[in-house]
N, C-alpha and C positions, 0 to 999 in steps of 0.2 A: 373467474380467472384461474390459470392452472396454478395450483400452488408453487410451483418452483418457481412460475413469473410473478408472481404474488411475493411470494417472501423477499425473492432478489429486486425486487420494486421498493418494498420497505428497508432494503439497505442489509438482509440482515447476511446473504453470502450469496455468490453467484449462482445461478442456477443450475451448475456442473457440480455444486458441493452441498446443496440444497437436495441436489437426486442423492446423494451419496449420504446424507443424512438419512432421506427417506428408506435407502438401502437397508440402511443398519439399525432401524427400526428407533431413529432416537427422534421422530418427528408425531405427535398426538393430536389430532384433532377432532373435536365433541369426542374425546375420553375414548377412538380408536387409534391405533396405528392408523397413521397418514400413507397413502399409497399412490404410486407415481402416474402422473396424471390426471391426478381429483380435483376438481372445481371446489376453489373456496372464495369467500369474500370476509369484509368488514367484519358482519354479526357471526363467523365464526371464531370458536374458542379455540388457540391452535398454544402449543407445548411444546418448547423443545429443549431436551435434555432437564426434561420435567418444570421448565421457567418459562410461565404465560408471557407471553410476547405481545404488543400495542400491534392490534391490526387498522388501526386506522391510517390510513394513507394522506399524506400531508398533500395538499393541494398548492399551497405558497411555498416555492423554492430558492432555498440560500445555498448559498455559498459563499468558503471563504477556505484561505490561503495561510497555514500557519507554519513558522518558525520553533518547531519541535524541540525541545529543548533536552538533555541526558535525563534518562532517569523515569521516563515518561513512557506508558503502554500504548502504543497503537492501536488501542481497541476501544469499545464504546460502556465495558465497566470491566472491576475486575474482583474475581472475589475474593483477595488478596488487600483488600483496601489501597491497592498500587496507587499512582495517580495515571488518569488516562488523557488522552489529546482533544478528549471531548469535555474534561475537564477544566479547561483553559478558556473555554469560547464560550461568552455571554452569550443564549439566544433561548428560548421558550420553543424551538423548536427538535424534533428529534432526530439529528444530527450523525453520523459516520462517518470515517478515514474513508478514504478509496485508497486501496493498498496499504501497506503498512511499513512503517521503520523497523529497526533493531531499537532494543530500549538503551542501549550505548550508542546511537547512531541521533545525530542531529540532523538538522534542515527541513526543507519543503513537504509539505503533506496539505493535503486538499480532502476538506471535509466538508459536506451535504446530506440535503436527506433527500437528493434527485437520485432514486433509483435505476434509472434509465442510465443517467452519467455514469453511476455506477458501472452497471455492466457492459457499459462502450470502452471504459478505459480500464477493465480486469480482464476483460475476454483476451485469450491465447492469442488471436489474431490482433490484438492492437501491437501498431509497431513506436509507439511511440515511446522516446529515448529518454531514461532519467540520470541526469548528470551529478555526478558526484566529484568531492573533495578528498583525498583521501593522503595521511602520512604514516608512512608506514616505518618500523624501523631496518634501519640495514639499504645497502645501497643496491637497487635491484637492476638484475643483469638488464642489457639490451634487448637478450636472447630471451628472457622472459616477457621483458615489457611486450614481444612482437606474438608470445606465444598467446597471450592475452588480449593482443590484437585478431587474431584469430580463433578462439575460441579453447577455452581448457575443460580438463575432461573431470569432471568432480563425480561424486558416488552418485551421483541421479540424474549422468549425462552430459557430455560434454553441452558447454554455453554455446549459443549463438556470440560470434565476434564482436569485440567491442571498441568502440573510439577512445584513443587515449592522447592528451594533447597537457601541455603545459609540465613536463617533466623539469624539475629540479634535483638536485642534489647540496646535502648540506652537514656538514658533523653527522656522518653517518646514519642520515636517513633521505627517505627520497618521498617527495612530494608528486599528487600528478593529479589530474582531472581524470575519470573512466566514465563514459556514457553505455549504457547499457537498454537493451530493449525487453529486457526478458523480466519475472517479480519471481525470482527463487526466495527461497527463504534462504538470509544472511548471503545473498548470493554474491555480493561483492567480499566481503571479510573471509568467505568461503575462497574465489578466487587467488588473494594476494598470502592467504596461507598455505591454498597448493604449494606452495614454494620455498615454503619455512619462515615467511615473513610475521612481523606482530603488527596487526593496524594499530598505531598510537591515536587518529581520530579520523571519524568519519561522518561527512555533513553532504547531503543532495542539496544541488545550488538549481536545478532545475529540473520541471519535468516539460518534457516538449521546450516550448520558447516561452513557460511563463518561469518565472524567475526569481530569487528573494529579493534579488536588490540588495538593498536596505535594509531591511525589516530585521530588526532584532531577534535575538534569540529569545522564546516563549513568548513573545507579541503574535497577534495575528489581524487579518483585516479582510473585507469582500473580496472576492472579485468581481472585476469591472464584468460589463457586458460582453464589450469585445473580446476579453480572455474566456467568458464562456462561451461565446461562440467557436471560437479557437480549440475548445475542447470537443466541441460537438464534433469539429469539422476533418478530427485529424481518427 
């Protein structure tokens, strides 16, 4: 299998940043520079950024739905002794985020070791929308909520347009729900600062139509069938 479908199979980053690994010379495989396009499998020995990596490919696929809690890495170790969100879920399997939080940001995060899932729902082209919670301080203009509705221009590109629904105001702050389709990094906190705002808290209540509901903060649980099908299908 070609190494970039190989690696982004095992969960370890999509295949757009698996080349760009390879680019930079920080991927080793049987003790060469890994080069773009090379066939590897199982029984090789592959390194990246000098840390032997499990190439065995898990055949039995979980998934599950978790309630992220502050404080909490989005990644799968850290070498910081952080805590991470693969740290929270009981399972003997070898497990990953598909996308990532902010480590001050709460809510929904969906973690597998289905590399396929993986790269349906990271790829540029998926349009599918994650809903967020967000208070910010200060009571934000109209003129802004609509500039946000239409897309703002941040240092790495104006956003694709977003849905904003559920506007409050309160002792001067404002409250609102923003769905988004794009995974910038910090790309929402990044937004409501264009403006001079301070997010006071930020929590994803959804991605696509699956949901937390209920689910406590740092609990987590399966998902059902039908919600993975639901992700295949969007």
């Amino acid at each position: 299998m070609r190494i970039n479908k190989f690696l982004s199979t095992l969960g370890i980053a999509s295949r757009r940043s698996i080349d760009k690994y390879i680019e930079d010379g920080l991927i080793e495989v049987n003790g060469e520079k890994a080069t773009p396009g090379m066939d590897v499998s199982e029984k090789d020995e592959i390194f990246i950024k000098g840390e032997k990596i499990k190439t065995k490919i898990e055949t039995e696929k979980v998934y599950f739905m978790l309630h992220k809690p502050l404080e909490v890495l989005s990644s799968v170790s850290d070498d910081r002794g952080r805590k991470t969100v693969v740290d929270l879920i009981k399972t003997d399997k070898r497990i990953f985020p598909i996308g990532r939080l902010d480590y001050m940001t709460t809510g929904l995060i969906i973690l597998t070791n289905d590399g396929d899932l993986f790269n349906r729902l990271v790829h540029p082209k998926s349009e599918i929308y994650k809903k967020y919670y967000v208070k910010i301080w200060g009571e934000m203009k109209k003129s802004e909520i609509e500039e946000l509705k239409k897309g703002v221009l941040l240092d790495d590109g104006k956003t694709l347009p977003a849905k904003i629904s559920g506007i409050k105001y309160d002792k001067n702050k404002t409250t609102m729900y923003i769905s988004i389709r794009e995974g910038r990094n910090r790309q929402v906190r990044r937004m409501i600062e264009k403006f001079g705002y301070r997010v006071l808290m930020l929590r994803r209540e959804k991605i696509g139509e699956l949901s937390l509901n209920d689910l406590p903060e740092g609990k987590y649980r399966e998902l059902t069938i039908e919600e993975i099908e639901y992700l295949y299908s969007v």
